[in-house]
N, C-alpha and C positions, 0 to 999 in steps of 0.2 A: 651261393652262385658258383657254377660249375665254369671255369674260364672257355673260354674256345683259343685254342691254338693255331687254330687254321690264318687269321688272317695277320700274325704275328709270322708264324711260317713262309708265309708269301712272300708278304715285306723283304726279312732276309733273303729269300730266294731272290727278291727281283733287287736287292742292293749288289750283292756277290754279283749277279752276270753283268748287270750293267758298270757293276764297275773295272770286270774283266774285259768286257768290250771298251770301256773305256780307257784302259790301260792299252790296247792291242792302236787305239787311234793315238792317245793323245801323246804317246812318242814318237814318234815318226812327224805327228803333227808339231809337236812343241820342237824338236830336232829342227825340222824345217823353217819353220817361225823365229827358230834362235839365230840362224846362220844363214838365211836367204837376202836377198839384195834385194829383189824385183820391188820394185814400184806397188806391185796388189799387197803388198805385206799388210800396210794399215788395214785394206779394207778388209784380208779374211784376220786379224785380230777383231776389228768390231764386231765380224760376223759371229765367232767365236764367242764374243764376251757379253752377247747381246741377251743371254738369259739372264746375267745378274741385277739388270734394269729393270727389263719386259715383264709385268706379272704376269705368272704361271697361267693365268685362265686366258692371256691372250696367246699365250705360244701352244697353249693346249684348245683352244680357238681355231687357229690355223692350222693344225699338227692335224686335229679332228675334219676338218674340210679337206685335207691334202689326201688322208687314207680312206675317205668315206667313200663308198662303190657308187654313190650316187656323180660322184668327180671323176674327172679324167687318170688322174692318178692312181686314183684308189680301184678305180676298176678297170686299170688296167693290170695291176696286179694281183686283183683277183682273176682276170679273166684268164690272161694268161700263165703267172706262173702260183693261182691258187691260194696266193696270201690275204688272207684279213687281217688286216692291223687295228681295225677299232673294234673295241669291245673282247682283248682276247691276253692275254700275257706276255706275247711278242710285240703288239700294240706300246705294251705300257715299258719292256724294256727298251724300247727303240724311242720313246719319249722323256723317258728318264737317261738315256746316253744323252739326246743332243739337250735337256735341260742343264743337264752335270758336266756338258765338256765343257767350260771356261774350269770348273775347279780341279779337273785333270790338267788340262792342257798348261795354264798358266803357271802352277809349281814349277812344273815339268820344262817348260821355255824359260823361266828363269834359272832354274838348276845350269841346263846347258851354257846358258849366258854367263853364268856365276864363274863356269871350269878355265881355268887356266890354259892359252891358248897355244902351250908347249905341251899340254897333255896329247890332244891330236897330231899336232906336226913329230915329236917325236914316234908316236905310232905310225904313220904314214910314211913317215924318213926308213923305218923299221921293215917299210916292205906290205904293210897290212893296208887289206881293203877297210872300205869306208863303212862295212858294218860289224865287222871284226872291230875296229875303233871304236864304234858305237859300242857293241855288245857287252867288249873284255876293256873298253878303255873308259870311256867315259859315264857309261850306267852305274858301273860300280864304285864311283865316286860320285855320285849323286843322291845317294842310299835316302837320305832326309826329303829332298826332293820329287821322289817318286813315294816313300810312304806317307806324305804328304798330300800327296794330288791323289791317293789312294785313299784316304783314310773321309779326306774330304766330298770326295765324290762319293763313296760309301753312307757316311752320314748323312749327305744331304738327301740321297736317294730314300733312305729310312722313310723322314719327314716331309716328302714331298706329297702333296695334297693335290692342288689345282689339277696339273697336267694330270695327273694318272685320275683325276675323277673325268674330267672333259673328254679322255680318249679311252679310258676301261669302263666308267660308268662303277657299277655298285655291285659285281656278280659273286656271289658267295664261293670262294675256292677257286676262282678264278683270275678277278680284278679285287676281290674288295680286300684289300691291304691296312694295316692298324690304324693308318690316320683316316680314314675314311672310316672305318672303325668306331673311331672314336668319336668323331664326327654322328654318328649313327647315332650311337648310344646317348649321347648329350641330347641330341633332339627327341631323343624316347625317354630323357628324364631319367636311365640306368646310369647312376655317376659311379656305381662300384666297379663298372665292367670300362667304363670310360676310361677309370682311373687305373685298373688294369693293365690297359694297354699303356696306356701314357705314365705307368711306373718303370714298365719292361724298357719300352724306347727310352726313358731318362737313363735308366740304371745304366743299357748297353754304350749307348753314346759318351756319358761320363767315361765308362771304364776303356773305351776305345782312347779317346782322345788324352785320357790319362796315362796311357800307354805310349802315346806317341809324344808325348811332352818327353815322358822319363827316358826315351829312347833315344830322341833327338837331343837330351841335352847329356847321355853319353857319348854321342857319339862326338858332341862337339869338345868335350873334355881328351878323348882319345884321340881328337886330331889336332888338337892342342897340344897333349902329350909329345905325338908324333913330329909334330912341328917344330917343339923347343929341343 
């Protein structure tokens, strides 16, 4: 059996940006969420946390009716500024950010919550604006927390099924990504080529999250260290 790479390629392709888009939301979001007062707090957490309930085939249900040109939505953005989101790769990263934001956003709101509330007030007593604070004061003590909501939302993206079959469908080099892949192959009774894909996604996943244990738990040694 000659492997195909293409839909292992992808996979990674759409884990990387979705997770880079979701690193660009889910601090500012989790920032916000950590240190806001208002009264909507609860409701945009549950909005937030509502994928880790919801199964996939319904949030990729609605996700798929919201972008479809036959809706209001959907054709309005293709009418006007040309975007197709169902059936295309932009589609399936813009379904895999808002699947994956609770596992970015929530590290990332705790981290903030976790820092010590002299870390800001002495950067601000210092003269420094509030994203300078952010940038040079409190991201860089949060290291565990953002590789965390990073690592997480990466992984999950890998093995996401529902959403990305309900809104890309099954296109060769375009949407059909390994778990769908794999999914394929099982129903065609190919277990060698199943088993292929779903060797590569164990192997990578282990060694990701094996990486983030050993890293997190030096870093918590060195700020032990630093602390005694």
């Amino acid at each position: 059996m000659r492997p195909d790479w293409q839909p292992l390629l992808l996979t990674f392709q759409l884990a990387m940006t979705s997770t880079l888009a979701l690193l660009l939301i889910g601090v500012p979001l989790g920032y916000w969420l950590a240190f806001t007062k208002t009264r909507l707090k609860p409701l945009v957490e549950t909005m937030v946390g509502m994928p880790l309930v919801l199964p996939p085939s319904v949030l990729g249900f609605y996700l798929l009716l919201a972008f479809s040109p036959q809706h209001a939505f959907g054709l309005w953005l293709e009418h006007w500024l040309h975007i197709r989101l169902v059936f295309s790769f932009a589609g399936l990263v813009l379904g895999s950010v808002i699947f994956s934001l609770p596992f970015m956003v929530q590290p990332i709101q705790a981290g903030f919550e976790a820092l010590p509330a002299s870390l800001a007030e002495a950067s601000r007593t210092l003269g420094k604006s509030e994203w300078t604070t952010v940038r040079r004061v409190l991201l860089p003590n949060m290291k565990p927390s953002l590789l965390t909501g990073a690592v997480l939302s990466f992984a999950h993206a890998i093995g996401e099924f529902g959403v990305v079959l309900m809104i890309g469908g099954n296109i060769p080099g375009v949407t059909r990504v390994a778990s769908i892949a794999i999914y394929d192959e099982v129903e065609s009774l190919h277990y060698a080529a199943a088993n292929f894909y779903a060797a590569v996604l164990l192997g990578v996943s282990f060694a990701i999250l094996f990486c983030v244990y050993l890293l997190n738990r030096r870093w918590r040694e060195r700020a032990a260290l630093e602390g005694s």
